[in-house]
C-alpha positions as CSV (number, residue, x, y, z in Angstrom):
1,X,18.2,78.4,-58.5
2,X,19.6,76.7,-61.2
3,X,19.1,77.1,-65.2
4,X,16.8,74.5,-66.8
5,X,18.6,72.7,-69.4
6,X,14.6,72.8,-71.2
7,X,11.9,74.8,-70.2
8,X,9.2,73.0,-72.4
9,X,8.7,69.0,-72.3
10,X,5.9,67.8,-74.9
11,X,3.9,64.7,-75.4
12,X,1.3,63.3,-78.3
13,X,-1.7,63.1,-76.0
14,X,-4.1,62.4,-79.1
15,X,-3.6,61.5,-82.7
16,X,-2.5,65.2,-84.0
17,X,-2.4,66.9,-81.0
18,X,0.4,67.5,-79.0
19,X,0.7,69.1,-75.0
20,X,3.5,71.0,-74.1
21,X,4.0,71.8,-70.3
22,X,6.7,74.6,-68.7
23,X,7.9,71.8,-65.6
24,X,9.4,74.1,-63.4
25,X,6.5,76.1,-62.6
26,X,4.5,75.0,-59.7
27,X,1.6,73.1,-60.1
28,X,-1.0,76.5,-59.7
29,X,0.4,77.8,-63.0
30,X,1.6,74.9,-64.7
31,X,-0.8,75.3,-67.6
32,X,-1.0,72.6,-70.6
33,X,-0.9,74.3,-74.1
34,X,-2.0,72.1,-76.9
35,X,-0.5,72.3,-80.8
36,X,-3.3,70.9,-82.9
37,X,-1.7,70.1,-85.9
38,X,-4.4,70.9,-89.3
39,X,-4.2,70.8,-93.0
40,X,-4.7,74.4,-93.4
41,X,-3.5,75.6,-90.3
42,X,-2.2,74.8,-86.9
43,X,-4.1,76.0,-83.6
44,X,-2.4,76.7,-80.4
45,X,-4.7,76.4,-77.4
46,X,-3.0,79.0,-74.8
47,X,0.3,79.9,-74.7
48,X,1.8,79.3,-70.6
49,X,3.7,82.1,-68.9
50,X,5.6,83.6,-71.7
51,X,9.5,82.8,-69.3
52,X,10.6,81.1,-72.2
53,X,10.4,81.4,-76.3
54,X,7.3,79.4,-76.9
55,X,7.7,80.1,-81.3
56,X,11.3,79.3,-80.8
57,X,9.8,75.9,-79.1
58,X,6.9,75.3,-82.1
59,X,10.0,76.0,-84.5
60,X,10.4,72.7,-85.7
61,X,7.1,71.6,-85.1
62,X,5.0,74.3,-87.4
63,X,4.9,74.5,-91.1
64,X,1.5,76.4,-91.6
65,X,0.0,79.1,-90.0
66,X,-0.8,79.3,-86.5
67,X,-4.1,80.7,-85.4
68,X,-3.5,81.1,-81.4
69,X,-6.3,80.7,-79.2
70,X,-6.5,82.2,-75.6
71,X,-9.1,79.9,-73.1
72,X,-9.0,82.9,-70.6
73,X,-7.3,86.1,-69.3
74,X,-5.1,85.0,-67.2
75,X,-1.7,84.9,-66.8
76,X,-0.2,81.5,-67.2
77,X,-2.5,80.8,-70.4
78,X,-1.7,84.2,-72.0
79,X,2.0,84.7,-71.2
80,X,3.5,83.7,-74.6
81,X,0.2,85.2,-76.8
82,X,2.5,88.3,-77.9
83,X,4.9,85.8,-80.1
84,X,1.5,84.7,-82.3
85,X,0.3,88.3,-83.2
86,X,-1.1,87.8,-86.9
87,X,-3.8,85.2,-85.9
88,X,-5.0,85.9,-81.9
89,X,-8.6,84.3,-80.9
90,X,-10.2,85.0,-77.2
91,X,-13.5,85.3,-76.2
92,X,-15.0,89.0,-76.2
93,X,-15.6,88.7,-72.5
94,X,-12.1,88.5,-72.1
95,X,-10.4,90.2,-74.7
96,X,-9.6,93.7,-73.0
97,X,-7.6,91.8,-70.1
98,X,-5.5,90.3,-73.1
99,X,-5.0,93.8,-74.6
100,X,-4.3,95.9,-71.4
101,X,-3.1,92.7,-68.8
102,X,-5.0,93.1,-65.4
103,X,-4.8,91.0,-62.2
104,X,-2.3,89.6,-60.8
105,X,0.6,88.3,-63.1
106,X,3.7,87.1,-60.8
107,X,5.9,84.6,-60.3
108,X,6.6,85.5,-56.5
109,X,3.8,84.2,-53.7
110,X,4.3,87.7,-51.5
111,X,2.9,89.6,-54.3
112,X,-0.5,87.4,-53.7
113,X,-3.2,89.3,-51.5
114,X,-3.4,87.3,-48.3
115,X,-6.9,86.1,-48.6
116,X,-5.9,84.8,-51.6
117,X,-3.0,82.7,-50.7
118,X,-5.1,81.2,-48.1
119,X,-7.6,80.2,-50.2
120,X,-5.3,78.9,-52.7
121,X,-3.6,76.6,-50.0
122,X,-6.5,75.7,-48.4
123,X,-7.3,74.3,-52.1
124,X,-3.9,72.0,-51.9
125,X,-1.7,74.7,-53.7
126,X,1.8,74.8,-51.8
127,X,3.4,78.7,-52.5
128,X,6.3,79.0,-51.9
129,X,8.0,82.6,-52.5
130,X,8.7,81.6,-55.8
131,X,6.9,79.9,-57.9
132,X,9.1,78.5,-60.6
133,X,11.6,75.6,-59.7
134,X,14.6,76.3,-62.0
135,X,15.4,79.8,-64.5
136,X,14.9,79.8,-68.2
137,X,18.2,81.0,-68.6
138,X,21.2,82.4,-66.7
139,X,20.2,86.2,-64.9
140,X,16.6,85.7,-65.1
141,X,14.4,87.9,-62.8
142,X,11.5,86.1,-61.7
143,X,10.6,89.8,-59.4
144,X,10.5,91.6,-63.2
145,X,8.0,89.3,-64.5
146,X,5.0,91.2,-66.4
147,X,3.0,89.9,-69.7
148,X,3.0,91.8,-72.8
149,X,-0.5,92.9,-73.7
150,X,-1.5,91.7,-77.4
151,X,-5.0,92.9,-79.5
152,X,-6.9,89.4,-80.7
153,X,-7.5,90.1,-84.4
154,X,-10.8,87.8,-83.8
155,X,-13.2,88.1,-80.9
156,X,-15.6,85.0,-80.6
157,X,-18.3,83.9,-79.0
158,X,-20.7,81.1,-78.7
159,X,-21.0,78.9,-81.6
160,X,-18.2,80.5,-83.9
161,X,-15.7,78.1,-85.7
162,X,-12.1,77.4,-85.5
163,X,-11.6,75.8,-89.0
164,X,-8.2,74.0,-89.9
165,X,-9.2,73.1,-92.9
166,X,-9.2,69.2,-92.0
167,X,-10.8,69.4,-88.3
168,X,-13.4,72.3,-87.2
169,X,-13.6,73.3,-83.6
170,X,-16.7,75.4,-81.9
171,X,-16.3,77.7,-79.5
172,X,-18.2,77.0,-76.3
173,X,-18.5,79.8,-73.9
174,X,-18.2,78.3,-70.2
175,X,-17.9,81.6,-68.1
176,X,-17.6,81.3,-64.7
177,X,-13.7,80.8,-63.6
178,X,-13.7,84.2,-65.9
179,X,-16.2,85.6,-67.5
180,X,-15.0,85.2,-70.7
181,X,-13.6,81.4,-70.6
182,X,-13.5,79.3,-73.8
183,X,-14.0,75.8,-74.8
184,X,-12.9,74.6,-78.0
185,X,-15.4,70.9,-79.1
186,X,-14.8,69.2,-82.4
187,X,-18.3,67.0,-82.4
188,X,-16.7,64.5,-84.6
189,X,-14.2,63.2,-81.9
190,X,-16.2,63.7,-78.8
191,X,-12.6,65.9,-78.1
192,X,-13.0,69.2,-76.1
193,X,-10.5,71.2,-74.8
194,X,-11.6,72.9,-72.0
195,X,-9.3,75.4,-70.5
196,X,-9.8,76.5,-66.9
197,X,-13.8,75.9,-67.0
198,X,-12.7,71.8,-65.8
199,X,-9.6,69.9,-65.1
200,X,-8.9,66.2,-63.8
201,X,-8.0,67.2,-60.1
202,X,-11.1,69.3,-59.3
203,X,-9.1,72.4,-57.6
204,X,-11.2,74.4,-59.6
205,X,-11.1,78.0,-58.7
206,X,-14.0,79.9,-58.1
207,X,-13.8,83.2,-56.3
208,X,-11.1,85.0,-57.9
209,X,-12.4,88.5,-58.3
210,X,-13.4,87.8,-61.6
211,X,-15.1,84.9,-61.3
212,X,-18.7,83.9,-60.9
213,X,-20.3,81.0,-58.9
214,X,-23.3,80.8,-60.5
215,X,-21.7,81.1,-63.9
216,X,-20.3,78.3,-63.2
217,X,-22.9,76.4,-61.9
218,X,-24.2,77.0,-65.8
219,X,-21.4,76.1,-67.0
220,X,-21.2,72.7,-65.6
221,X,-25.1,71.9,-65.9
222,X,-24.5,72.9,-69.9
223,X,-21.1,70.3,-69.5
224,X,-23.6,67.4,-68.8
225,X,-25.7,67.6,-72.1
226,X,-22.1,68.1,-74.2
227,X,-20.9,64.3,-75.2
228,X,-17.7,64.2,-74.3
229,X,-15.3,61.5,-75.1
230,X,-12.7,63.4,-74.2
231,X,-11.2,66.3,-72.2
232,X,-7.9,68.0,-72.7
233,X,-8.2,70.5,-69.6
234,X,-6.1,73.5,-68.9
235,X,-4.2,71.5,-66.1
236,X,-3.2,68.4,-65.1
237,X,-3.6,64.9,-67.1
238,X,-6.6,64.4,-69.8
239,X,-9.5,62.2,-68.9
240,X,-12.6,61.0,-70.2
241,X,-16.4,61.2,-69.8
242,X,-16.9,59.1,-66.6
243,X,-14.2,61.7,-64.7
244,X,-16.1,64.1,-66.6
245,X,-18.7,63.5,-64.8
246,X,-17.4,62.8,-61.8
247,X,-16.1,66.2,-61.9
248,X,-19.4,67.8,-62.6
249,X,-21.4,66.0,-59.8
250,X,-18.6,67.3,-57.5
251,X,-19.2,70.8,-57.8
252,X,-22.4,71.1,-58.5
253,X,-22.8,68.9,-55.1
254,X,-20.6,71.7,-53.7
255,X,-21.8,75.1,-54.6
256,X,-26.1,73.8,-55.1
257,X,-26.3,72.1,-51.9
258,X,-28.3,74.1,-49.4
């Protein structure tokens, strides 16, 4: 496998916020983590698999403080949280699987159980034994992956406030990929970045252990009354309120009908 000459690629996906992807992981935990640049301070929204240096990344993109926000537990939105420790946010819900990592964190497919991984290609997810493309740098063991565990120094839940002094984001809770999944929604914009709870391809996953169908059922039904403009999810490309929709009437056609 060879040595990526850049683990991170970024792009300006709105005015002020920027995505930054990790390329080389496959497509399951390829997360988007979003720098939302603010005039008192900077939020992160999830922090990918933790391979690489995501602060030395930010480094000469950051001049305030960072206030680092996790969507959910798991591992590929979590992985670099441990380089942000003075200003960590995630949902109560969630918070002890950030402290003390549980689940499954690993970059190789055979560590999957077997229901899982059929499941997983059975929702268009190709796994092969590993699931990066390319090492960070030269000797890297994908086999002695782990995440470091980090205590948020502010729980939320519904209706608290992100504040960046210029732009003001609440916390929807959307609980049903985990229990203790995070939107953030600036009501001025229309903007909300969603995490896991929606994303543009619809390969949304619903029956990991710690997930919930009828949370999520909630979850989408509340969706419909938010007005969206705009969705920055926790995979794949950004879309609007007609996809949005779209999205909703998808699985809600999937997991209602009778």
């Amino acid at each position: 496998m060879h040595v990526a000459e850049r683990w991170f690629e970024r792009r300006e996906v709105a005015e002020g916020v920027l995505r930054l992807t990790e390329p080389h992981a496959l497509p399951l935990i390829r997360a988007n983590l979003y720098l939302v640049r603010g005039h008192d301070r900077d939020m992160l929204v999830d922090s990918g698999l933790g391979i690489a240096s995501l602060r030395d990344e930010l480094a000469d993109l950051v001049e305030r403080p960072i206030v680092a926000i996790a969507t959910h537990r798991h591992y590929d939105h979590v992985g670099g949280l441990h380089e942000f420790p003075g200003d960590v946010v995630a949902h109560r819900d969630d918070a002890d699987a950030i402290v003390t990592p549980t689940g499954l964190a690993s970059l190789l497919s055979s560590d999957y159980p077997p229901e899982e991984l059929a499941w997983l290609e059975a929702a268009g997810y190709e796994l092969p034994e590993v699931l990066i493309e390319a090492l960070p740098y030269e000797g890297y063991d994908p086999s002695a992956y782990g995440v470091v565990g980090v205590t948020p120094t502010r729980v939320v839940d519904e209706g608290d406030v992100i504040d960046l002094g210029d732009r003001r984001f609440e916390v929807l809770h959307l609980p049903g990929h985990t229990p203790g999944e995070i939107g953030l929604w600036e009501a001025e914009t229309g903007t909300l970045f969603s995490g896991d709870a929606v994303y543009e391809s619809g390969d949304l996953l619903d029956e990991l252990p710690e997930s919930s169908i009828p949370d999520y059922v909630r979850t989408m039904q509340r969706l419909r009354d938010v007005p969206v403009s705009v969705v920055h999810g926790g995979h794949d490309e950004s879309f609007g309120r007609t996809r949005l929709d779209e999205l909703i009437d998808d699985y809600l056609a999937l997991r209602t009908s009778t």
